[in-house]
C-alpha positions in Angstrom: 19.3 -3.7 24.1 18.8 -4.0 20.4 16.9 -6.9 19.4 18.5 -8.9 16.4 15.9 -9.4 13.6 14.8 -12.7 12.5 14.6 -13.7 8.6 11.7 -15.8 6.9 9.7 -16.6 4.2 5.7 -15.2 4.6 6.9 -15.4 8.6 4.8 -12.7 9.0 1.6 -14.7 8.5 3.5 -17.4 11.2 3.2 -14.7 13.5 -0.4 -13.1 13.1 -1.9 -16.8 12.9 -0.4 -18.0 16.5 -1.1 -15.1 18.8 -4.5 -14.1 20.4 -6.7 -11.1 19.8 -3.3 -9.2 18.3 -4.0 -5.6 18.4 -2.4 -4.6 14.4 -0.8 -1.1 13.6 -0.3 -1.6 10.3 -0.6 0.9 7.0 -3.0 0.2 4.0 -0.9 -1.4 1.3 0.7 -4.1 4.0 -2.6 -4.9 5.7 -4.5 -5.6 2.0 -1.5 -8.7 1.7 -1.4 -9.8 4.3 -4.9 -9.7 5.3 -6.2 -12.3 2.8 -3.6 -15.1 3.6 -4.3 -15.0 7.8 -7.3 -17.3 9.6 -6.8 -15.2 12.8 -8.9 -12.0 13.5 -7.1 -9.8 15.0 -8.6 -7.4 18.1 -8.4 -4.6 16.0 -6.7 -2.9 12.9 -5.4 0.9 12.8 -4.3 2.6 10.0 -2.2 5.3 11.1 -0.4 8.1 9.7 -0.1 10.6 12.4 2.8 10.8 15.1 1.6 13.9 16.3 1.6 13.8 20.2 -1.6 14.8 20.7 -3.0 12.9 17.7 -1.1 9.3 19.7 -2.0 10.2 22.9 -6.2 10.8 22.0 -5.5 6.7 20.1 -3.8 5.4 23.4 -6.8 6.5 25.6 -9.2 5.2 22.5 -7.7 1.4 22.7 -7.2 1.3 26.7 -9.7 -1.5 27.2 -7.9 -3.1 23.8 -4.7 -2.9 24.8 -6.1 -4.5 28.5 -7.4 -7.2 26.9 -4.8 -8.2 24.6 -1.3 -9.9 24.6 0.4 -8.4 21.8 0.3 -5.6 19.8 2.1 -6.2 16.6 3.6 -3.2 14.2 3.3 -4.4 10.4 4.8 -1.6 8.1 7.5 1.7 7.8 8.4 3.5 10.4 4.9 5.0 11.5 3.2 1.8 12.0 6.1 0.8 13.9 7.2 3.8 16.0 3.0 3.6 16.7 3.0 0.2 18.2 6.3 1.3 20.0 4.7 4.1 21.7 2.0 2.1 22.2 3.9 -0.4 24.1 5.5 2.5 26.2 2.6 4.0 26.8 0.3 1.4 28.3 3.4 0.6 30.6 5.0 4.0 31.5 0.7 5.0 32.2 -1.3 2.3 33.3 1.5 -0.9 34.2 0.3 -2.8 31.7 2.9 -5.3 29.8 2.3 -5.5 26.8 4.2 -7.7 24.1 5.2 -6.0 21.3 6.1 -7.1 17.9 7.6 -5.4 15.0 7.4 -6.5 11.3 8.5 -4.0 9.1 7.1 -3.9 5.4 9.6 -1.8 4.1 13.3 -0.9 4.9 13.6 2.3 4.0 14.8 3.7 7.4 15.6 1.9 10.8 13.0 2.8 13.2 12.3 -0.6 13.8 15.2 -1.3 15.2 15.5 1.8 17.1 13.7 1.2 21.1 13.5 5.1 21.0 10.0 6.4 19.9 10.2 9.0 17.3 6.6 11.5 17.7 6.0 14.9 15.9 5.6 18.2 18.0 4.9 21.0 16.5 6.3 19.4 13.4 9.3 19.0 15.0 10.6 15.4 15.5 11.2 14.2 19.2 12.4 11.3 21.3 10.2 10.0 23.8 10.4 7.0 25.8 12.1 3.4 24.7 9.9 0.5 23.6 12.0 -2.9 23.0 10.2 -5.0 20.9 9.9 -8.8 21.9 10.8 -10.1 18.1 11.5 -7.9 15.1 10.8 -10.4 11.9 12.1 -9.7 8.4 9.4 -11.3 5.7 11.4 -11.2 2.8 8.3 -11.9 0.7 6.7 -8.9 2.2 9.7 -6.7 1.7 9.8 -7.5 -1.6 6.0 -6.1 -2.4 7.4 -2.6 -1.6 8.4 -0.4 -4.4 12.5 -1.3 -4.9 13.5 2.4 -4.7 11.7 3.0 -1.2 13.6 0.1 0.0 16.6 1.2 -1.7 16.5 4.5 0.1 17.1 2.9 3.3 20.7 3.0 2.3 20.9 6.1 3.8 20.7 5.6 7.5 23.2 3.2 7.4 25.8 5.0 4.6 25.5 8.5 6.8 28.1 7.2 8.6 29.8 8.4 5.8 29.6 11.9 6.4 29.0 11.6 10.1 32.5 10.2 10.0 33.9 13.8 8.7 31.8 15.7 11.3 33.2 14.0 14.1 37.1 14.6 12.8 36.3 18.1 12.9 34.5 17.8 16.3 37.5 16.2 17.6 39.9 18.7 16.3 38.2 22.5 16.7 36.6 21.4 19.9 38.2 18.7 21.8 35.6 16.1 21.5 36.6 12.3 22.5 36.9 10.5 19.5 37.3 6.6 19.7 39.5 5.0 17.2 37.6 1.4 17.5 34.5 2.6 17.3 35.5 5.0 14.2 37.1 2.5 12.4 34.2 -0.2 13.3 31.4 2.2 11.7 34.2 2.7 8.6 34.0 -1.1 8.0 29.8 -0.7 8.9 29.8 0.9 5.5 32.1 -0.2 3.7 30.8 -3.6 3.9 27.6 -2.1 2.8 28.9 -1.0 -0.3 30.2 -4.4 -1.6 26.5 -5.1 -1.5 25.7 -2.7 -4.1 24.2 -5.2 -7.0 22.4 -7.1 -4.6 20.7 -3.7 -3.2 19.8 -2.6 -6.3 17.6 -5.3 -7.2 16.2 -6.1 -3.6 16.7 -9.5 -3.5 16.9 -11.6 -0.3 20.7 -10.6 0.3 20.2 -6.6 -0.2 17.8 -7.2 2.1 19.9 -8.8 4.3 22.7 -6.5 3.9 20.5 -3.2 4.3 19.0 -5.2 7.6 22.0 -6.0 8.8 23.9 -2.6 8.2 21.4 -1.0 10.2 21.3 -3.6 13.0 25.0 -2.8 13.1 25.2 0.9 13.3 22.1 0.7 15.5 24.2 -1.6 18.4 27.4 0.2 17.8 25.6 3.4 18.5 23.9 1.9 21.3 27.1 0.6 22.7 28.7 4.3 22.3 26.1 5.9 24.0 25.0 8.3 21.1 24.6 8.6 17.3 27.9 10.2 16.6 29.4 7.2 14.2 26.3 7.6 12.3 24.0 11.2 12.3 25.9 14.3 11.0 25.5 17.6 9.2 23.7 15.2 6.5 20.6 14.7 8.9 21.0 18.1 10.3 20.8 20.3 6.9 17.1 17.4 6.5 15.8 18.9 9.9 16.5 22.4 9.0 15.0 22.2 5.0 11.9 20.7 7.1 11.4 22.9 9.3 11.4 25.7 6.2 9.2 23.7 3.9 6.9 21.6 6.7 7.0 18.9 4.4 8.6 15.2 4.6 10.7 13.8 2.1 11.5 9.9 1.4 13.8 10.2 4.0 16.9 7.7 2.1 16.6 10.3 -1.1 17.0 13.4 1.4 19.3 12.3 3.7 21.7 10.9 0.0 21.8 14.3 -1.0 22.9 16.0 2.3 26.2 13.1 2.4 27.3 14.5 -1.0 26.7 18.0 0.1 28.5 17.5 3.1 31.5 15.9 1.9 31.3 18.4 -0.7 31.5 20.8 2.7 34.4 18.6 4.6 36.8 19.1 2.1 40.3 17.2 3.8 38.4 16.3 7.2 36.1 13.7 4.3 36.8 10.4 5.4 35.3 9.1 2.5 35.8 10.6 -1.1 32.5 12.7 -3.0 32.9 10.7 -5.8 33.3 7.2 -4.2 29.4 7.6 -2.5 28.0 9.7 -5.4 29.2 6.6 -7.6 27.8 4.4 -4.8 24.0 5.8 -5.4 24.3 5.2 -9.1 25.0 2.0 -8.4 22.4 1.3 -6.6 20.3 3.6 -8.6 19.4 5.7 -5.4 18.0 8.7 -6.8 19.3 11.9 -4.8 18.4 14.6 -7.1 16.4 17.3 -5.5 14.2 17.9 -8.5 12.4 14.0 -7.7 11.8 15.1 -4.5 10.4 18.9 -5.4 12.9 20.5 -3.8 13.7 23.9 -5.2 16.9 25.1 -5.9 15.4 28.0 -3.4 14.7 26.2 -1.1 18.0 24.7 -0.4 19.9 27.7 -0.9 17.7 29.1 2.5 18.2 25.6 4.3 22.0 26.3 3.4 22.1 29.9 4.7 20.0 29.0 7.6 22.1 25.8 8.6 24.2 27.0 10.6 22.0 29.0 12.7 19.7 26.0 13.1 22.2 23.8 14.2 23.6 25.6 17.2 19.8 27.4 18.1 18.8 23.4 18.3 21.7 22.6 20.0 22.8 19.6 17.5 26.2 17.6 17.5 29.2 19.8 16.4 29.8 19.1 12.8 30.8 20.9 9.3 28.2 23.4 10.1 29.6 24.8 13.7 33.4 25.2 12.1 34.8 28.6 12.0 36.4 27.5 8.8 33.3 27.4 6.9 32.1 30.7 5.0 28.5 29.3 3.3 27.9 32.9 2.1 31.3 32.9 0.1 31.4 29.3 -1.0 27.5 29.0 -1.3 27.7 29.8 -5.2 30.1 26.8 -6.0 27.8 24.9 -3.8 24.9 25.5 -5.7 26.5 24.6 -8.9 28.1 21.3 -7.3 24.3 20.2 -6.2 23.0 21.2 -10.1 26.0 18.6 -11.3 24.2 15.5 -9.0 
């Protein structure tokens, strides 16, 4: 069961000073804020980077007799350090029996791992879902939101405005292949992002109610998916077209600023079955001043015309939701120069 977050002001030092011998997953830039303003000392402190299944499973074993000896292990920054004290959690408990209260206090918004219980590890580059960790508080520091950079935090748009495009895929689901399609739950991730967007000024300077309305949109989409049993209302072709460019490149991309660029492309893609109009988002992301364009994130115009071509294949070889990319209806290799043109006018 999704745990609703809690809001405060430097709650985040609250937190760290009233728990014994923490055990801290936490990143560099978070931990060098935070660190000055506590009086407790925690257990211990890891910096990690890696969710590479081997790579979390040699730092389990490592922090055993930590892990024994503590209370709490507390996740303090994106969605590493917190995915890292979730499989943490799950770990010690799913191995050893050990309960273990877990904590997550994310630095950054700029996707919504922490308020996901699934555990999202790297194999083979690949990401995959392991396990659920439900953490016992998840606390919103506005003060320690607000020392990330504004257009990471601003990127977390995505994961919440995906529904957008997500919205398109299941129509077409729905239609070509029969799929069960629930008005309520439709029309309740429609209003998820459309609420969003009247946030739009607040977002774009970060202040304590784009905060709140980023948190909130994903705490939203999150139970709503929860309560529907899958991602449909939210994860599309838009995440889809992200997983196959990675798995061309091996690279990772500020996931918001990826994941932006796939909505447009696939609206661009859904033609009549788009439940929300191109223009409406792409003026959306100015608005916010979300920049999608693939040239910030060094991706080649090459590079996206093989993730394009290979799309298709990918999808149905990994065995992903049906979506734009499954239809019968569209011909990449005939439309793929208009595409390319459309993505050189974002």
């Amino acid at each position: 069961m999704i745990v609703e977050p809690t809001f405060g002001y430097w709650k985040s030092i609250d937190i760290i000073d009233r728990i014994d011998k923490p055990i801290i997953i936490t990143m560099k830039e978070p931990w060098a804020i935070l660190k000055p303003k506590i009086s407790n000392i925690p257990s211990q402190v890891i910096f990690n980077s890696s969710m590479d299944t081997k790579y979390l499973e040699e730092l389990y074993f490592s922090l055993r007799k930590t892990i024994d000896d503590s209370e709490t292990i507390i996740g303090i920054g994106g969605g590493t350090s917190c995915d890292t004290a979730k499989y943490l959690s799950w770990k010690s408990h799913d191995q050893d029996d050990i309960h273990i209260n877990l904590i997550l206090i994310p630095s950054i918004i700029s996707v919504d791992a922490f308020l996901c219980s699934s555990i999202a590890i790297r194999k083979k580059n690949k990401v995959n879902y392991i396990g659920e960790s439900e953490p016992n508080e998840i606390i919103i520091d506005f003060e320690l939101i607000k020392k990330a950079p504004k257009y990471l935090n601003r990127a977390g748009v995505s994961d919440t405005i995906s529904i957008t495009s997500a919205l398109g895929d299941w129509k077409i689901a729905h239609e070509e292949k029969d799929e069960k399609l629930d008005k309520r739950v439709f029309d309740q991730a429609k209003s998820i992002a459309e609420n969003l967007m009247k946030a739009r000024e607040d977002i774009q300077y970060i202040n304590d109610n784009g905060i709140k309305a980023l948190v909130n949109g994903f705490y939203n989409e999150v139970k709503l998916c929860e309560e529907w049993g899958n991602s449909r209302p939210e994860e599309g072709s838009e995440h889809f077209l992200a997983y196959c460019i990675e798995s061309i490149t091996k690279k990772h991309y500020i996931h918001g600023q990826i994941i932006g660029l796939n909505i447009l492309i696939s609206l661009y893609l859904q033609e009549q079955y788009a439940e929300f109009s191109l223009e409406k988002i792409h003026r959306f992301f100015n608005d916010i001043k979300l920049d999608i364009n693939p040239k910030s994130m060094n991706l080649s115009n090459e590079v996206l015309k093989k993730a394009i071509k290979k799309v298709k294949n990918y999808v149905m070889k990994e065995n992903l939701m049906y979506s734009v990319y499954n239809s019968s209806k569209l011909d990449l290799d005939k439309n793929i120069r208009n595409l390319m043109r459309f993505i050189k006018s974002i």
